[in-house]
DOMI-606735 format. One record per residue (C-alpha): residue in one letter; x, y, z. Coordinates in steps of 0.001 Angstrom, whole numbers, padded with zeros to 6 digits. Layout:
N
+------+---------+---------+---------+
: resn :      px :      py :      pz :
+------+---------+---------+---------+
:    a :       X :       Y :       Z :
...
+------+---------+---------+---------+
This chain:
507
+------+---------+---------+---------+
: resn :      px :      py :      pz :
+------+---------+---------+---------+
:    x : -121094 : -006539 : -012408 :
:    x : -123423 : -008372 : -014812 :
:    x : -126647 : -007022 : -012718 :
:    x : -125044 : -003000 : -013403 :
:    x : -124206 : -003789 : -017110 :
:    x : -127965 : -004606 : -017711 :
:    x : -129997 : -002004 : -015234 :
:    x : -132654 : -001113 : -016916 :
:    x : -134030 :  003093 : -016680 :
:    x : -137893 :  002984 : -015864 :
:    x : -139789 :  004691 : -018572 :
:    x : -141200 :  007373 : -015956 :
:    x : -137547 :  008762 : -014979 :
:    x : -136985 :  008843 : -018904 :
:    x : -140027 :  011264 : -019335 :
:    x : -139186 :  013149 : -015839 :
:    x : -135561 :  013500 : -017126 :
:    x : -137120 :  015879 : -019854 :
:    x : -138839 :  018270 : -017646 :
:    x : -135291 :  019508 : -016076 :
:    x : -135243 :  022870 : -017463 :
:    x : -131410 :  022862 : -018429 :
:    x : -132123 :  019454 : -020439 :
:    x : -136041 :  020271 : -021737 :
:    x : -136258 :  020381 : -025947 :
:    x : -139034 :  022412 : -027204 :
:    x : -141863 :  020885 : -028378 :
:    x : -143129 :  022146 : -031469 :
:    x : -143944 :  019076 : -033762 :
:    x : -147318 :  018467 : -035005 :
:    x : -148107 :  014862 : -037258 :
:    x : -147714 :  016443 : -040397 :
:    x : -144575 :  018240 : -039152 :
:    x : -143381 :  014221 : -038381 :
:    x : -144335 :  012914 : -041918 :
:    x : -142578 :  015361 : -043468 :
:    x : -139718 :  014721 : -041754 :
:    x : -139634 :  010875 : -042790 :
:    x : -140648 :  011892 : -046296 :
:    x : -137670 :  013957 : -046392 :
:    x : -135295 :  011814 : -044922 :
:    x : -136953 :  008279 : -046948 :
:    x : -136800 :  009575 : -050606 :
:    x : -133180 :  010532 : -051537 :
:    x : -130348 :  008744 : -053488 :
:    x : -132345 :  004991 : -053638 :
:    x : -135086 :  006504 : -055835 :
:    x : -133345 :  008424 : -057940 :
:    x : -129898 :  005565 : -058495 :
:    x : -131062 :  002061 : -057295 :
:    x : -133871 :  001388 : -059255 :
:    x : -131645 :  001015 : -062771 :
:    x : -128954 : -001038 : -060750 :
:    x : -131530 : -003698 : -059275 :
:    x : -133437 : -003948 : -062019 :
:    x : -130521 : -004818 : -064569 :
:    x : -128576 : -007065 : -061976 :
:    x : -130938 : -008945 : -059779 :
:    x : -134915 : -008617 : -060490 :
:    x : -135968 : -007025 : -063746 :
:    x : -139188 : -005560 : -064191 :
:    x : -139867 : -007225 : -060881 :
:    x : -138042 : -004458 : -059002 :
:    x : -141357 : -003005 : -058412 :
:    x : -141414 : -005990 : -055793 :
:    x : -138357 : -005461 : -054594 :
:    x : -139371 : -002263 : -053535 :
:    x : -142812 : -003465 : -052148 :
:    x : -140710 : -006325 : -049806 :
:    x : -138359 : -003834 : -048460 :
:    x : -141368 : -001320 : -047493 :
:    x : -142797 : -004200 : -046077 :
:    x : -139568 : -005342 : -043861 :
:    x : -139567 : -001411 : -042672 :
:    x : -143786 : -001966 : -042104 :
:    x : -143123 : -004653 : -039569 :
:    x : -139935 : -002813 : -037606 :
:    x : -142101 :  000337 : -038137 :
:    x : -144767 : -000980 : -035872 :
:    x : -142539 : -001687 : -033015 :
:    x : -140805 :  001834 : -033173 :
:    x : -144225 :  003512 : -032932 :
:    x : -144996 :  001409 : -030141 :
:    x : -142145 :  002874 : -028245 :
:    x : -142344 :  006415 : -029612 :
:    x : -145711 :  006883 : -028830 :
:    x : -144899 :  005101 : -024908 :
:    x : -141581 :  006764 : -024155 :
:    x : -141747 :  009983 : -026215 :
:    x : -137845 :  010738 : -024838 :
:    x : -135274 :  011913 : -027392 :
:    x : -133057 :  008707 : -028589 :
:    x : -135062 :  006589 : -030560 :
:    x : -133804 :  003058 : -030533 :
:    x : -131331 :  003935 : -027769 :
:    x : -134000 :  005301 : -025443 :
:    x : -136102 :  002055 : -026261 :
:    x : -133253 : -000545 : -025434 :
:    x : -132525 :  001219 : -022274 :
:    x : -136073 :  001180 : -020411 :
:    x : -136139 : -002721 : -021716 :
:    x : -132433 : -004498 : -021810 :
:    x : -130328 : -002555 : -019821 :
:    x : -127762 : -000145 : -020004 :
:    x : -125121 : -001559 : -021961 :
:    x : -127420 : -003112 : -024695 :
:    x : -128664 :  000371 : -024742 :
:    x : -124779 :  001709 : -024928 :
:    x : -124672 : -000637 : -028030 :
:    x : -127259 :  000565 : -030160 :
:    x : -126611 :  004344 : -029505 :
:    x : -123048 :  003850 : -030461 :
:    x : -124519 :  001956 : -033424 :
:    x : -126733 :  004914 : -034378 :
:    x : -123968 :  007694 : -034006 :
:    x : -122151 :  006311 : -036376 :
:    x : -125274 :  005193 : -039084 :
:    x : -126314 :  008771 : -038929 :
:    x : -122742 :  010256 : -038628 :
:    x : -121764 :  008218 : -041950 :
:    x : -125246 :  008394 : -044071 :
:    x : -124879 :  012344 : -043466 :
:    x : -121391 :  012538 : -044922 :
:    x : -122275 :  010051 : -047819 :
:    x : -125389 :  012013 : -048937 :
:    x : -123731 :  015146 : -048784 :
:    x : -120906 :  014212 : -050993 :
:    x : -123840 :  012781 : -053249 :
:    x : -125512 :  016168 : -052947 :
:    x : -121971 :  017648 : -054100 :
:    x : -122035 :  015817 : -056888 :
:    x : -125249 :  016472 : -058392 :
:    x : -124632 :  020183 : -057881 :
:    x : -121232 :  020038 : -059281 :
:    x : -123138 :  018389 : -062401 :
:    x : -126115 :  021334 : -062741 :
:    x : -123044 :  023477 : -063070 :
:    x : -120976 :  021586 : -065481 :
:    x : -124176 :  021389 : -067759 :
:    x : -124740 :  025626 : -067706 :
:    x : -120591 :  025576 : -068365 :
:    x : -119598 :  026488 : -065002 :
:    x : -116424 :  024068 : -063959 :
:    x : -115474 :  024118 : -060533 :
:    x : -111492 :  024127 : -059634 :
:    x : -110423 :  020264 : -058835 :
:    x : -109075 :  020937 : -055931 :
:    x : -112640 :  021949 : -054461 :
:    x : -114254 :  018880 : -055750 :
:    x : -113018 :  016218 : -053128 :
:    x : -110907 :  012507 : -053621 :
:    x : -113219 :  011628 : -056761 :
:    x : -112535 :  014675 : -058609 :
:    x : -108895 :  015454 : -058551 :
:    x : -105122 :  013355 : -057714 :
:    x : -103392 :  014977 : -054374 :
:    x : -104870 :  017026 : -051899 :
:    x : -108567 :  017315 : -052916 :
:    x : -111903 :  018976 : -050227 :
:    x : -115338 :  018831 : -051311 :
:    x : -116334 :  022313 : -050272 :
:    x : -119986 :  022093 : -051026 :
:    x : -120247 :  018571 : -049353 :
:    x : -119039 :  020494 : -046025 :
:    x : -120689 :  023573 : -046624 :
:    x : -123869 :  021691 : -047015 :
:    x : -123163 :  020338 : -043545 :
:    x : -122307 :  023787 : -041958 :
:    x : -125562 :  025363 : -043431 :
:    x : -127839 :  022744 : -041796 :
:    x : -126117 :  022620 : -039009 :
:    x : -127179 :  026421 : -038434 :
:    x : -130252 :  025449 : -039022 :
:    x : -130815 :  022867 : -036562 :
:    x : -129468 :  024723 : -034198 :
:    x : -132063 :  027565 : -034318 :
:    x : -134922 :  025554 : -033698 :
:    x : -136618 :  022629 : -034612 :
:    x : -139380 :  024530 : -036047 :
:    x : -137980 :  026366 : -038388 :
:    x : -135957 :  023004 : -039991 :
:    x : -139478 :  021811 : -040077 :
:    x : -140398 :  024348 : -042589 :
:    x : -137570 :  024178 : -044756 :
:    x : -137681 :  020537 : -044818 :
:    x : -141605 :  021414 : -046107 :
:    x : -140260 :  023180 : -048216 :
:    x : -138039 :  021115 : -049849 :
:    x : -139852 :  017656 : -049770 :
:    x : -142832 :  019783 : -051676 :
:    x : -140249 :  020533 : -054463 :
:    x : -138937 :  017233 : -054220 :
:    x : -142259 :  015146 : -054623 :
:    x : -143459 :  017441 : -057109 :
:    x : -140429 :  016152 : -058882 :
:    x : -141205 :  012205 : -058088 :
:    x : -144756 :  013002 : -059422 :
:    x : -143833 :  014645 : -062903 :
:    x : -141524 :  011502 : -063365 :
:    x : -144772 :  008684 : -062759 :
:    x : -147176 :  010989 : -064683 :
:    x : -145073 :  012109 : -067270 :
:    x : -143576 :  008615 : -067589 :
:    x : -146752 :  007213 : -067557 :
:    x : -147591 :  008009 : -071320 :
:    x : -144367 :  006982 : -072507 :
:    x : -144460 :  003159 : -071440 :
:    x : -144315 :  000473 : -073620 :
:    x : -146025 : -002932 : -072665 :
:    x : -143175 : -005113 : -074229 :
:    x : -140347 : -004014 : -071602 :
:    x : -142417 : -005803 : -069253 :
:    x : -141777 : -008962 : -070973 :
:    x : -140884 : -010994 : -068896 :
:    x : -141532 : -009138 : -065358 :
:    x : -140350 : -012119 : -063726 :
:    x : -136594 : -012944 : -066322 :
:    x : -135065 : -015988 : -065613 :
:    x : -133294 : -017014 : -062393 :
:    x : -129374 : -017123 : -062865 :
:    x : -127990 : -018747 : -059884 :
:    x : -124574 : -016654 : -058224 :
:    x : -121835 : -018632 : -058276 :
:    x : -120789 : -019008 : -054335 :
:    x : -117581 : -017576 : -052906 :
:    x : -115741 : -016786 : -050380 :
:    x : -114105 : -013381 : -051108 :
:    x : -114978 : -010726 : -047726 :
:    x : -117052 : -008297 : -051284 :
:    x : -119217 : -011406 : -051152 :
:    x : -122616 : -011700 : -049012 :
:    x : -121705 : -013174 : -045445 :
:    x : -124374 : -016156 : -046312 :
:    x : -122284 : -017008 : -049169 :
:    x : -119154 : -017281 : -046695 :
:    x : -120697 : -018987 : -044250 :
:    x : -122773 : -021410 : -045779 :
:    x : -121482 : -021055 : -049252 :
:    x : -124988 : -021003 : -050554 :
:    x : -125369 : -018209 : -053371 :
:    x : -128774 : -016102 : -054022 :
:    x : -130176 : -016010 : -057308 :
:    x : -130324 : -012973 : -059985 :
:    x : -133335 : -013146 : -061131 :
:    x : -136296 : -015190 : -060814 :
:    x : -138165 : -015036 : -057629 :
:    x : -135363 : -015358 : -055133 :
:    x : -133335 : -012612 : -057131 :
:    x : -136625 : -010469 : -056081 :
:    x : -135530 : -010954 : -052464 :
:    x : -131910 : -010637 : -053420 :
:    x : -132793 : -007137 : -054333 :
:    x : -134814 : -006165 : -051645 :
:    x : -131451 : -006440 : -049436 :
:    x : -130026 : -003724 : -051856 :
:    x : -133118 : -001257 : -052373 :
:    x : -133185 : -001159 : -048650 :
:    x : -130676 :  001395 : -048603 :
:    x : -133493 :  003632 : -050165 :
:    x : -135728 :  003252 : -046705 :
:    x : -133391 :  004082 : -044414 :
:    x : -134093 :  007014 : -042397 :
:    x : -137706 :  006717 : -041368 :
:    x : -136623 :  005812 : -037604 :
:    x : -135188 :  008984 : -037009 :
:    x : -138392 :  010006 : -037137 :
:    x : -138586 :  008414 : -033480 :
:    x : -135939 :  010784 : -032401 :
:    x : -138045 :  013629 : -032635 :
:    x : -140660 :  012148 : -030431 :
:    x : -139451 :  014423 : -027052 :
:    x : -140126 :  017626 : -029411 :
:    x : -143889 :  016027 : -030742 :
:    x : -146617 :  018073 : -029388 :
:    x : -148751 :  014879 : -028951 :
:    x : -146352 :  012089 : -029345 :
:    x : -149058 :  009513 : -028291 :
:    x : -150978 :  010664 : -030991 :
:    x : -148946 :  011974 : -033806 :
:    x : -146139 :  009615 : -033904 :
:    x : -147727 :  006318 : -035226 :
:    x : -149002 :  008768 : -037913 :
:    x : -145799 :  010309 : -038582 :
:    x : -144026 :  006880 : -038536 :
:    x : -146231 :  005083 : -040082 :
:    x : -147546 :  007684 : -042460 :
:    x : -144062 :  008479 : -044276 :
:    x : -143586 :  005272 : -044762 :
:    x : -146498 :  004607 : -046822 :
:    x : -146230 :  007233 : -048898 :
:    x : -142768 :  006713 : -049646 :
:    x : -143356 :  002706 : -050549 :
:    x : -146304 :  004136 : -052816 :
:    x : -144030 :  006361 : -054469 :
:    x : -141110 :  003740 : -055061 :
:    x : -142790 :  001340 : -056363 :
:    x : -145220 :  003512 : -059029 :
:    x : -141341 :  005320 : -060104 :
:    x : -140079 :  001580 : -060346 :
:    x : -143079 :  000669 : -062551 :
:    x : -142996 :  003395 : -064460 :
:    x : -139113 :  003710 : -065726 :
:    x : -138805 : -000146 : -066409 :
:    x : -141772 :  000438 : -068574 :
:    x : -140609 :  003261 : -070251 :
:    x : -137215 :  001253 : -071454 :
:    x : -136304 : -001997 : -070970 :
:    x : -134240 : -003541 : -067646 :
:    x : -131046 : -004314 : -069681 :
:    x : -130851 : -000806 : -070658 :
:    x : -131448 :  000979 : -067698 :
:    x : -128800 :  003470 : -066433 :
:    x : -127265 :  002259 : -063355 :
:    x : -126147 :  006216 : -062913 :
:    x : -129391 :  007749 : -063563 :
:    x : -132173 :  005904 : -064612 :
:    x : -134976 :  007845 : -064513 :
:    x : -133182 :  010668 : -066254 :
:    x : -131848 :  008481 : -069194 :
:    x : -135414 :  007021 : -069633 :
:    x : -136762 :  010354 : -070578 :
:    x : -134002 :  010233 : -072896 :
:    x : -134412 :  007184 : -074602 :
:    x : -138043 :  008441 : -075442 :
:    x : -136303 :  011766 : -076875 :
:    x : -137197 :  013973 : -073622 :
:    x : -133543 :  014776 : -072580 :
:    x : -134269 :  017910 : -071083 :
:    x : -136167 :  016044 : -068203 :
:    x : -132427 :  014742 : -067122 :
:    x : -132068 :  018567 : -065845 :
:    x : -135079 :  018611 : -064027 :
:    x : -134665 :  014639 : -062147 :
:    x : -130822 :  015672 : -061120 :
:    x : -132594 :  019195 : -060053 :
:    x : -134858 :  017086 : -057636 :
:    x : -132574 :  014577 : -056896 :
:    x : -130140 :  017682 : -055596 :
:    x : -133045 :  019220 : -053555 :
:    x : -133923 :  016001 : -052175 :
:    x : -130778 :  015296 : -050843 :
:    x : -130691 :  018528 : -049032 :
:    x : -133337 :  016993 : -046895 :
:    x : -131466 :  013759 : -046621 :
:    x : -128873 :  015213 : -045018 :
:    x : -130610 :  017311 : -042721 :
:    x : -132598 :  014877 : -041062 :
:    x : -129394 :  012431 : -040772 :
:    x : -128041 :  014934 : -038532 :
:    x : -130825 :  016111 : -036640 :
:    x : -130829 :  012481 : -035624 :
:    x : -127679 :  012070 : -034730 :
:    x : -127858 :  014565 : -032223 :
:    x : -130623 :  013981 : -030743 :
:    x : -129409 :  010283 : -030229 :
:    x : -126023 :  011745 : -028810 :
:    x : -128337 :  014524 : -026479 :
:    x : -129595 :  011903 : -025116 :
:    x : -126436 :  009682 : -024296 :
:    x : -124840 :  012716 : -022992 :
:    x : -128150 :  013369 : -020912 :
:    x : -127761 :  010008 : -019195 :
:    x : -123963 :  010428 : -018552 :
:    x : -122928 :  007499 : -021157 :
:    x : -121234 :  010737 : -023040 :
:    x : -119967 :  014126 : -021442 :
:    x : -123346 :  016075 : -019513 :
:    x : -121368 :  019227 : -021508 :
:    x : -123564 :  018218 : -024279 :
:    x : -127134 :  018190 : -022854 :
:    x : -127459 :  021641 : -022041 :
:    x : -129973 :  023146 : -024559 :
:    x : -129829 :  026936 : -025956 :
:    x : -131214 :  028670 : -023431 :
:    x : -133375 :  030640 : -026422 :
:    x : -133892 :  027930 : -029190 :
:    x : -134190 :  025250 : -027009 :
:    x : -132190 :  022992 : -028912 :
:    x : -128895 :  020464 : -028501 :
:    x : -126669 :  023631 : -029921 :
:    x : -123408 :  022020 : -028478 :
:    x : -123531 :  018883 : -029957 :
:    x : -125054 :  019767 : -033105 :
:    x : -122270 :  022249 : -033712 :
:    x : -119866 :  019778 : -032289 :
:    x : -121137 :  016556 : -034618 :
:    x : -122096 :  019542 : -037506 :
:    x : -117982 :  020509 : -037925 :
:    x : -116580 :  016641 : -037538 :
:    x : -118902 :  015572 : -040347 :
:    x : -118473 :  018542 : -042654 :
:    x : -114507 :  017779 : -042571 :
:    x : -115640 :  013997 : -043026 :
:    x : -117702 :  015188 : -046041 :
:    x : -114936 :  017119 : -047726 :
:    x : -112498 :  014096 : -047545 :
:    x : -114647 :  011262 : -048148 :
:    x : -115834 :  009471 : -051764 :
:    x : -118857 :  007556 : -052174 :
:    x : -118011 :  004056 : -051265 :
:    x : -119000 :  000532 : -049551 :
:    x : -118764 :  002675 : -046834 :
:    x : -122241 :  003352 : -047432 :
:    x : -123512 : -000071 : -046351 :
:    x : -122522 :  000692 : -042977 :
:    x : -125769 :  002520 : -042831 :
:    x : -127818 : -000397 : -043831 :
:    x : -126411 : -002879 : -041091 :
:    x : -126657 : -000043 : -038618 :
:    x : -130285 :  000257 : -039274 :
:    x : -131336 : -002950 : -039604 :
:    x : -129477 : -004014 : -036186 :
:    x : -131355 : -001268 : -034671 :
:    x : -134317 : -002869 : -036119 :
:    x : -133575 : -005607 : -034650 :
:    x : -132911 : -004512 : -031063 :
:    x : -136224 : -002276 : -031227 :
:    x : -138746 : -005311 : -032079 :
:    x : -136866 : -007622 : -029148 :
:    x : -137331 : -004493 : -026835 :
:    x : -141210 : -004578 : -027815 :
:    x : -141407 : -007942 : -026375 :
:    x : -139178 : -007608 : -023420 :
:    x : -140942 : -004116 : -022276 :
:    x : -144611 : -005908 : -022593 :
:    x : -143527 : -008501 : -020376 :
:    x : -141468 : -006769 : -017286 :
:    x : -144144 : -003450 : -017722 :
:    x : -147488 : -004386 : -018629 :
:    x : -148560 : -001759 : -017191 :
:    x : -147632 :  001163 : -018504 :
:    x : -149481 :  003149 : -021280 :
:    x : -149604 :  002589 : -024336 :
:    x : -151359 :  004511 : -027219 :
:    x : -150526 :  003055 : -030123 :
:    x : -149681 : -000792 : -029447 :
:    x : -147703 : -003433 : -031950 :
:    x : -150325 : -005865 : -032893 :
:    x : -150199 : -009651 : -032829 :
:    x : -147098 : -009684 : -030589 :
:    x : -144602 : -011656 : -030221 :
:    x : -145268 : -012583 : -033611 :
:    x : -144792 : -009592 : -035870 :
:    x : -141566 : -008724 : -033362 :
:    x : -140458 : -011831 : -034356 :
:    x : -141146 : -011542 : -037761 :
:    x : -139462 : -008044 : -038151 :
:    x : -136190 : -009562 : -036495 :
:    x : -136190 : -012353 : -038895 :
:    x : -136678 : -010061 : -042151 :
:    x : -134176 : -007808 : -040884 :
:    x : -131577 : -010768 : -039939 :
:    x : -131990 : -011776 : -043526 :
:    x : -131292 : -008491 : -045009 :
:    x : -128392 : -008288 : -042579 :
:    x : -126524 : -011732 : -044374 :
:    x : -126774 : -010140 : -047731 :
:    x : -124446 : -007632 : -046835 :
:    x : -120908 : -008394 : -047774 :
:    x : -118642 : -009843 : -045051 :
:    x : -116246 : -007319 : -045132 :
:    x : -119579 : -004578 : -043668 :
:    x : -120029 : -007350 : -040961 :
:    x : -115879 : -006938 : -039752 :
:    x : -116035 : -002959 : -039860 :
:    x : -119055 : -002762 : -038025 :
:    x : -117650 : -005497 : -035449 :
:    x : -114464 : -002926 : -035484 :
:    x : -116548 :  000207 : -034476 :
:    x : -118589 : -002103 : -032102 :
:    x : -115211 : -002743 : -030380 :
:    x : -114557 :  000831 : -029923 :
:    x : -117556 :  001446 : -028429 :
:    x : -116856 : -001393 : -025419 :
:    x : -113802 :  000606 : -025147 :
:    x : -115259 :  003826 : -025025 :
:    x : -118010 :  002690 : -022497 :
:    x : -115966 :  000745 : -020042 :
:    x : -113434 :  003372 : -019556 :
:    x : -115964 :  005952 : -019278 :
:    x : -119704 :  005898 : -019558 :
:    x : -120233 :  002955 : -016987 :
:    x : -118803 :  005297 : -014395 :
:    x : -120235 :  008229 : -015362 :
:    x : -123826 :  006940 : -015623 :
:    x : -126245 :  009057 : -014261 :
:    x : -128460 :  005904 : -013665 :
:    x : -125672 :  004214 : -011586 :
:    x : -125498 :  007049 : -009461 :
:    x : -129107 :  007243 : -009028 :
:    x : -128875 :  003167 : -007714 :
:    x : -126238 :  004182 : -005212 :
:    x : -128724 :  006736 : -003527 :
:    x : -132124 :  005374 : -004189 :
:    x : -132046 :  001364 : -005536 :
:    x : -135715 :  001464 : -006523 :
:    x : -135290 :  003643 : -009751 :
:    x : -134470 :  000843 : -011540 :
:    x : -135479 : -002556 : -012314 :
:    x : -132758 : -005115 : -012588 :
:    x : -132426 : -007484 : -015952 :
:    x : -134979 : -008256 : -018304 :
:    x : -136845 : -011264 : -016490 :
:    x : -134325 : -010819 : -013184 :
:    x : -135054 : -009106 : -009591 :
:    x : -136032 : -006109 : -009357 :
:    x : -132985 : -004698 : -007498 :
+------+---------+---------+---------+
């Protein structure tokens, strides 16, 4: 039983699984198409929201740093998923990694684990979305009826209509054709760094030297406890980070992570990449760059502009403008922040359904759902399946620590992707590879212990819902994707399509 919970898929019969005609995706993804895509999906709510709250409760002026160690955790996990993506350019990202290198129930894990990451950050940023829209309209004196405005906005029954109509509109769009949500996502991330790049140049002039005195305040030590809202290393050791002062730098970076998240769905998109040996370490690796750039020149420039105890933890950026007498920039920042989250949300589902395409390709999930349009080429079933569940999700669901799910979704993924790295160099030296993690084990290594950190600064209460959902998805695999594997069936008939364990036989 142990030796079937761990076969492993060879990397070839990943990429031959792609070439059934029923099952191919269209490829139609260039590099630029790729960084696009992760610049979409990268700069949403964290830009716009977390800079004011980390800089007034845990780093200062420092955030700038904060920023720059978070890009830098993401740098190092980054590495390992274009290793991968550029080696097994199959639909799936960390799900289709885990699979050719741990076996099939690690892999079971992980794309359970990404389902729901992208199922929930899709809902969350569409309510955001909802409520930056909702607040363009209040401003030209356009109020919309409570009832439509979802649980935040009314007592009773409440359904955020443009959350889910959000979610219905891009779910039309990913469903006809990749392509075309390529240009609209152009589209909007044009409009949406445009707006990132008024805010640093504009800011620029208005900064005054003294609010960066001191960039580095004064630690102020947490006192420990042991509530489940508290950070699971202050339950289990009962040691407390520090606000402020160089460890409150770290102590931040835990939180601003939530503004990176997204740039591994890139990875999902690798079966649709023209030349994914080519063009995904640049789209990868490329988005994320530009998107640390950015983050850290908006952090320097709004805690310059007015000092870190007076930030906005709402809407930083836009109250800066205002505190130098430019209110009218507060339109144009929630106009961009609005546009930006269009984006957001788009990419969040275009990975989710490419993760569960690929499940459902491999049997772990019902092979209803890998059929592709027989004229857009695309995962229409699911798309329109996952597209309606979320958009009732959206209409019913407030902005919450339900968002933190997210972050310990992506960082275990991080996690399993940089083991996988070292596991897959080991048992297949021999295959390909055109873009290849350097210095390994070590920066593996590395990446798993910066994203293990990150992981215990998340309150304990995240760690027991995610352990919850994990739970379900034992369930939910035992009764039902272990016999329906299309892999197992394949080791009835013809043994030597797999390779056993990591390390083990190869039968």
């Amino acid at each position: 039983m142990s030796s079937s919970l761990f076969r492993t898929k060879k990397v070839e019969q990943s990429i031959l699984d792609t070439e059934e005609p029923e099952h191919a995706l269209k490829k139609s993804l260039s590099a630029l198409d790729l960084t696009v895509f992760g610049v979409g999906v990268i700069i949403g709510t964290g830009i716009f929201v977390l800079t004011g709250t980390v800089a007034r409760n845990n780093a200062g002026p420092a955030v700038a740093l904060a920023f720059a160690a978070a890009g830098v955790v993401c740098a190092l996990a980054a590495l390992c998923y274009a290793e991968f993506a550029s080696t097994v350019p199959v639909a799936g990202s960390a799900y289709t990694f885990s699979y050719a290198s741990l076996g099939e129930l690690p892999a079971w894990i992980i794309g359970w684990d990404l389902v729901l990451e992208f199922a929930l950050g899709t809902a969350v940023v569409a309510v955001g979305w909802s409520g930056y829209i909702r607040s363009l309209l209040d401003n030209a004196g356009w109020q919309m009826p409570e009832a439509l405005t979802g649980p935040t906005g009314a007592e009773g029954f409440s359904f955020d209509i443009l959350a889910a109509l959000l979610v219905l509109a891009l779910t039309g769009i990913l469903v006809l054709g990749m392509k075309l949500s390529a240009r609209v996502t152009s589209v909007v991330v044009a409009i949406k760094v445009t707006v990132v790049l008024v805010v640093i140049i504009a800011g620029a002039f208005f900064v005054n030297g003294a609010n960066y005195d001191p960039f580095i305040p004064e630690a102020k030590p947490v006192a420990a406890g042991q509530s489940l809202d508290s950070p699971l290393i202050q339950v289990i050791f009962g040691w407390a980070p520090s606000n402020f002062g160089v460890m409150g730098i770290f102590t931040a970076a835990s939180v601003v992570f939530f503004a990176f998240i997204g740039f591994d769905i890139v990875a999902t998109a690798a079966e649709e990449t023209r030349n994914p040996q080519r063009d995904m370490p640049r789209g990868i690796l490329g988005s994320l760059f530009i998107c640390t750039a950015l983050y850290v020149a908006v952090s320097i420039v709004v805690t310059g502009m007015q000092n870190y105890t007076r930030l906005s933890e709402e809407a930083p950026l836009a109250d800066a403008f205002k505190a130098t007498g430019h209110p009218w920039y507060a339109g144009f920042i929630s106009f961009g922040a609005a546009v930006g989250l269009t984006t957001v949300c788009m990419i969040l589902l275009l990975g989710q359904t490419r993760v569960f395409f690929a499940m459902s390709r491999d049997g772990l999930l019902p092979r209803f759902f890998s059929r592709v349009h027989p004229r857009f080429k695309t995962p229409h079933r699911p798309t329109i399946l996952l597209g309606v569940i979320i958009a009732i999700v959206a209409g019913f669901t407030s902005l919450s620590e339900l968002a933190e799910l997210v972050n310990i979704g992506t960082l275990f993924a991080f996690v399993i992707v940089a083991i996988s790295v070292i596991i897959l160099r080991r048992t297949r030296p021999d295959l390909h590879r055109a873009f290849r993690t350097p210095w390994v084990p070590f920066i593996p290594i590395l990446s798993v212990g910066a994203s293990l950190w990150l992981m215990l600064n998340l309150p304990a209460e995240t760690w027991i819902r995610f352990a919850i959902w994990m739970a379900i998805g034992f369930v939910v695999y035992f009764l039902y994707g272990r016999g329906h594997s299309r892999l197992a069936r394949r080791t009835e008939t013809t043994p030597d399509e797999v390779v056993g364990p990591p390390g083990g036989d190869v039968r």
